[in-house]
C-alpha positions as CSV (number, residue, x, y, z in Angstrom):
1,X,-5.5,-11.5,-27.1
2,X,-3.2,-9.5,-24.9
3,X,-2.5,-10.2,-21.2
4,X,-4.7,-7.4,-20.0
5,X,-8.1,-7.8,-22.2
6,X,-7.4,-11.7,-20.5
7,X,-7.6,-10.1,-16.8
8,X,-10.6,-8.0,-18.0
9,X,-12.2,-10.9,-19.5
10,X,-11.8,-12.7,-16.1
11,X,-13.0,-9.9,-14.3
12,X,-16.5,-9.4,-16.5
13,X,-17.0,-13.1,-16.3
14,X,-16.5,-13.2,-12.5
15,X,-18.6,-14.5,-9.7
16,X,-20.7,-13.2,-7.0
17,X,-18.5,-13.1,-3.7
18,X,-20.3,-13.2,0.0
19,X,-19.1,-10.7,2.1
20,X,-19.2,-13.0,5.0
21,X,-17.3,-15.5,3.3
22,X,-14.2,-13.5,2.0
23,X,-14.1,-11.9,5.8
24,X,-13.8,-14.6,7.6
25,X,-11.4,-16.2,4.7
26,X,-8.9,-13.0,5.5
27,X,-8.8,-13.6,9.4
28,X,-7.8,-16.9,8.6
29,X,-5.5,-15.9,5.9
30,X,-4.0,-13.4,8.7
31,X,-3.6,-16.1,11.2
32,X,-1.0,-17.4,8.8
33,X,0.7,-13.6,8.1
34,X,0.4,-11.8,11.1
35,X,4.4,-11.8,11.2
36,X,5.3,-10.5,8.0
37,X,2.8,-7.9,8.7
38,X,4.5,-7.3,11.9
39,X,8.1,-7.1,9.7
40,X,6.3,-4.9,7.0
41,X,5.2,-2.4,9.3
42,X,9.0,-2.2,11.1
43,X,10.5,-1.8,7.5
44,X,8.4,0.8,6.8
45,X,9.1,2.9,9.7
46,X,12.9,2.2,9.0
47,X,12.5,3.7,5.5
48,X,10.3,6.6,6.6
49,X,12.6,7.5,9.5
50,X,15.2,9.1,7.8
51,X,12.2,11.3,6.3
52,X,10.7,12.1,10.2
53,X,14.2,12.8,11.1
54,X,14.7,15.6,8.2
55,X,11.4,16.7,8.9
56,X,10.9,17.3,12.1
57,X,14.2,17.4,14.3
58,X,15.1,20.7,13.1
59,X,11.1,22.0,13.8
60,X,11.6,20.0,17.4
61,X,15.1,22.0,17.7
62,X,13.3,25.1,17.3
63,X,10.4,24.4,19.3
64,X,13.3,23.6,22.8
65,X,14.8,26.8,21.8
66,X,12.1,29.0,22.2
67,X,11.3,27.5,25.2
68,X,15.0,28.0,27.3
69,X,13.9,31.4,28.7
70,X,11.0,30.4,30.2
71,X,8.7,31.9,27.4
72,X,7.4,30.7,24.2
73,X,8.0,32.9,21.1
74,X,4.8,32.8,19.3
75,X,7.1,34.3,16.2
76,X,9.4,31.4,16.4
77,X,7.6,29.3,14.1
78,X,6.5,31.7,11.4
79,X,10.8,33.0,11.3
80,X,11.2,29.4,10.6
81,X,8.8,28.1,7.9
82,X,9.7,31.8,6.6
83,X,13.6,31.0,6.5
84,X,13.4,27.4,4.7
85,X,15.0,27.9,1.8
86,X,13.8,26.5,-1.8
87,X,16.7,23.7,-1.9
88,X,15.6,21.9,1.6
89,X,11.5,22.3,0.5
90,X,12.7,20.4,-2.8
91,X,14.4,18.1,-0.7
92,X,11.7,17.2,1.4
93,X,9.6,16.8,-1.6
94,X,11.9,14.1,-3.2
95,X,12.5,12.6,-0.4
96,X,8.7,12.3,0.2
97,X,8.8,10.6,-3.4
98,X,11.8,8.5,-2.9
99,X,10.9,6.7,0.4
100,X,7.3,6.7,-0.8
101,X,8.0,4.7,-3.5
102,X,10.5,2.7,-1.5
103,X,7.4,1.6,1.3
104,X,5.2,1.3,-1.9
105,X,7.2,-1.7,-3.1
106,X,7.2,-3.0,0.3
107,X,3.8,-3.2,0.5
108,X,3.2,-4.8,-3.0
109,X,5.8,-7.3,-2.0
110,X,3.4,-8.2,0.7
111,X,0.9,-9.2,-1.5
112,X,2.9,-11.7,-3.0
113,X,4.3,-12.7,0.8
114,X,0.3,-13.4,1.6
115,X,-0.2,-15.5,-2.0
116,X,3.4,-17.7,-0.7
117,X,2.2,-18.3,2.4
118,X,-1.6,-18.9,1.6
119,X,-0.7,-21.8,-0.9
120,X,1.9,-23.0,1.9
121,X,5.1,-21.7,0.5
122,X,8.2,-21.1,1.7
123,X,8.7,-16.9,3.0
124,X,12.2,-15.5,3.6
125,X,13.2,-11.9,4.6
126,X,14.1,-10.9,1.4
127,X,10.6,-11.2,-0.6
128,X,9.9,-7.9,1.1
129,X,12.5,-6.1,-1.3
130,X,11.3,-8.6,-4.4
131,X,10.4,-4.6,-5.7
132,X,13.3,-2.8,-4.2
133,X,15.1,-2.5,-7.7
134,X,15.4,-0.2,-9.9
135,X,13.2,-1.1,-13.1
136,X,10.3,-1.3,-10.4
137,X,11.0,1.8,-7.9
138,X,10.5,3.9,-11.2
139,X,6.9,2.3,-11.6
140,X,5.8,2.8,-7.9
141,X,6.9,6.4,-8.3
142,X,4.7,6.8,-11.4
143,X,1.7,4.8,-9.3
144,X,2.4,7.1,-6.7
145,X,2.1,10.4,-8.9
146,X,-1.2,8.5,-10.2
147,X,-2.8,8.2,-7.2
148,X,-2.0,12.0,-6.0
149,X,-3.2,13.5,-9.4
150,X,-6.5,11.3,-8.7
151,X,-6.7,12.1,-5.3
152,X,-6.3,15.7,-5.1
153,X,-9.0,16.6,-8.0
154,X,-11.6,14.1,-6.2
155,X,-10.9,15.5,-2.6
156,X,-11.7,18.5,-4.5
157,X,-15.1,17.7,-5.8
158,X,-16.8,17.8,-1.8
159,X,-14.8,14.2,-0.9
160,X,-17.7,12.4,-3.0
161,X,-15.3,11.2,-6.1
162,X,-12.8,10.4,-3.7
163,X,-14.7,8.1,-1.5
164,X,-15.5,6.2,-4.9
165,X,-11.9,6.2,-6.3
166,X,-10.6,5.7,-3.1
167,X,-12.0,1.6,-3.8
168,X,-10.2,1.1,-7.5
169,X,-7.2,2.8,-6.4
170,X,-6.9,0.1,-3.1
171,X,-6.3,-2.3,-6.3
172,X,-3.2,-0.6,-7.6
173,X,-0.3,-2.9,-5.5
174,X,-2.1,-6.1,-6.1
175,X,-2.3,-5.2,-9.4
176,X,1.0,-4.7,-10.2
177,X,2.6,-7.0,-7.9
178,X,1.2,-10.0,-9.7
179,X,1.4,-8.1,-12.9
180,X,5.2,-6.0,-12.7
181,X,5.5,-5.8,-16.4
182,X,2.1,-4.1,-17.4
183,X,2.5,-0.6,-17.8
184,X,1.1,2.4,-15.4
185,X,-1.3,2.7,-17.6
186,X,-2.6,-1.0,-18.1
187,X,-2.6,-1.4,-13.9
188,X,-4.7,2.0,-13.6
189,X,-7.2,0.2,-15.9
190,X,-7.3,-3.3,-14.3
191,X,-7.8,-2.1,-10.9
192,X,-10.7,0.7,-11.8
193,X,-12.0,-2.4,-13.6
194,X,-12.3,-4.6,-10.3
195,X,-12.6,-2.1,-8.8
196,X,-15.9,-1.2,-10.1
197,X,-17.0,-4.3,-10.1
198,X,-17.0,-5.2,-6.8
199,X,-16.9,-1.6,-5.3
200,X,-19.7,-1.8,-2.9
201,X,-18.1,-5.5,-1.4
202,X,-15.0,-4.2,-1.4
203,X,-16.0,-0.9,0.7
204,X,-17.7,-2.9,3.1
205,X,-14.9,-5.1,4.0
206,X,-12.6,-1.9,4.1
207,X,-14.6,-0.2,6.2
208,X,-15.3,-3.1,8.7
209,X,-11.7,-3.8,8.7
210,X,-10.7,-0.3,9.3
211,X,-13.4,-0.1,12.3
212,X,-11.8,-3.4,13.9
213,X,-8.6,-2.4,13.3
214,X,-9.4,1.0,14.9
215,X,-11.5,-0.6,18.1
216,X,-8.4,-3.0,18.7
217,X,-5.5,-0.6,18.7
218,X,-7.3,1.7,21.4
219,X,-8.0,-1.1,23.3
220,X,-4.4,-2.6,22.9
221,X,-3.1,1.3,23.5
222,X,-1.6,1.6,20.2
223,X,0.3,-1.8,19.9
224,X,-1.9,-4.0,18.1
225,X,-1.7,-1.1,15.3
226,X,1.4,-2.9,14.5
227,X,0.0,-6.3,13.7
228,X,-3.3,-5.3,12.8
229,X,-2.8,-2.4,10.1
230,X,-1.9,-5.3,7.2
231,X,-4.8,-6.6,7.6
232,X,-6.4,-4.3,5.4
233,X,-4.4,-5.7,2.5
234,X,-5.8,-9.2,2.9
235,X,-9.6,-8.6,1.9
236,X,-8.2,-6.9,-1.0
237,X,-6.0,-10.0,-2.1
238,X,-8.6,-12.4,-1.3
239,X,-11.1,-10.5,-4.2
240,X,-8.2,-10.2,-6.6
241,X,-7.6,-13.7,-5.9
242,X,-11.1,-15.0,-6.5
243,X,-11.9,-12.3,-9.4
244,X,-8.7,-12.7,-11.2
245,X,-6.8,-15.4,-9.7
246,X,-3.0,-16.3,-10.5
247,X,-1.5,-18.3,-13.5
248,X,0.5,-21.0,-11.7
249,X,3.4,-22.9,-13.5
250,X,3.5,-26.1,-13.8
251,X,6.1,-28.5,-12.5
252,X,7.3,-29.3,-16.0
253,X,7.5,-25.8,-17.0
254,X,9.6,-24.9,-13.8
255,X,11.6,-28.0,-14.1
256,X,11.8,-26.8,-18.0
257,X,13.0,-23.0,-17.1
258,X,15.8,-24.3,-14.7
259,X,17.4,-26.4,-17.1
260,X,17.6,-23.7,-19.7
């Protein structure tokens, strides 16, 4: 039996989980990673801001020189989307891509920062870019495609699909960052697996921590976005974890793999 029909297996077989129980089990899991959620969320403005930059300085640019005289030029805009030229649109595009990618693997390292640190490991700086190579920046880009060719069709369809995809595809980094050498294909299944299997718990908890994490950020005038937005990734490791679960090595087996 391959590894993947074993996760399946796991997840068929798997146990009734109380909403209650796997909430208040991810506030106290983000007691103990509110600071590499804090990190997370600077890298991933540092990798998006050469994107903003290319994006939006030379619209900004623009926008100041219209407004020298005195008088807005209501054509300004329009001469400008009109004049970008194929090779910066392509750009943009691949850049989009690239970067994506790049804060993708950021964010599945995070996963595997929130298993280290809820079985009391030791965390340095550089588990965030476990995924920045290249044999894995290839996959996020191909998990990324996956999720917009989903996405588009079911936004499509009145919103309704998506809403329901929306749940399997929240599995896709947890799936693959315990799981890096299964194929696009073999992640795609395990999450809508899961996914489907505990859709309706796993939409509640998303949509209570999305309304907390909404409520505090006002009240903290944007700030506590910052520390607050990872907190949508810990309900979603906390059913993987109880669905699925890890295979741990054992002592012997690590003390085994270091002599050879």
């Amino acid at each position: 039996m391959n590894a993947v029909n074993t996760l399946i297996e796991k997840i068929n077989g798997a146990k009734d989980l109380d909403f209650g129980t796997v909430f208040n089990n991810s506030i106290e899991l983000f007691k103990k990673t509110w600071l590499q959620g804090f990190l997370l969320q600077l890298f991933t403005i540092i990798v998006m801001l050469p994107l903003i930059i290319v994006l939006y300085m030379p619209l900004i640019g623009v926008i100041i020189a219209q407004q020298e005289s005195g008088y807005g030029n209501n054509d300004a805009l329009e001469n400008f989307f009109a004049g970008m030229s194929i090779l910066y649109v392509l750009f943009v595009i691949v850049g989009v891509l690239v970067l994506g990618a790049v804060s993708y693997a950021l964010n599945a390292a995070f996963f595997r920062i929130m298993k280290k640190l809820d079985f009391g490991e030791l965390v340095h700086t550089s588990d965030f870019f476990y995924f920045v190579k290249g044999k894995y920046l290839g996959k996020m880009l191909l998990l990324m495609i996956v999720v917009i060719l989903i996405s588009i069709p079911s936004a499509l369809l009145c919103y309704i699909p998506l809403i329901y995809v929306m749940v399997p595809m929240s599995f896709f980094l947890v799936s693959f960052a315990f799981n890096p050498d299964f194929s696009i294909g073999e992640i795609v299944r395990v999450s809508f697996k899961i996914g489907n299997k505990k859709w309706l718990l796993t939409f509640g908890l998303l949509v209570v921590s999305y309304i907390l994490t909404v409520i505090l950020t006002f009240v903290t005038c944007g700030l506590g976005g910052l520390f607050l937005t990872p907190f949508m990734f810990h309900p979603i490791y906390l059913i993987y974890k109880n669905v699925i679960g890890f295979d741990e090595t054992t002592a012997i087996e690590e003390i085994g793999t270091t002599v050879e």
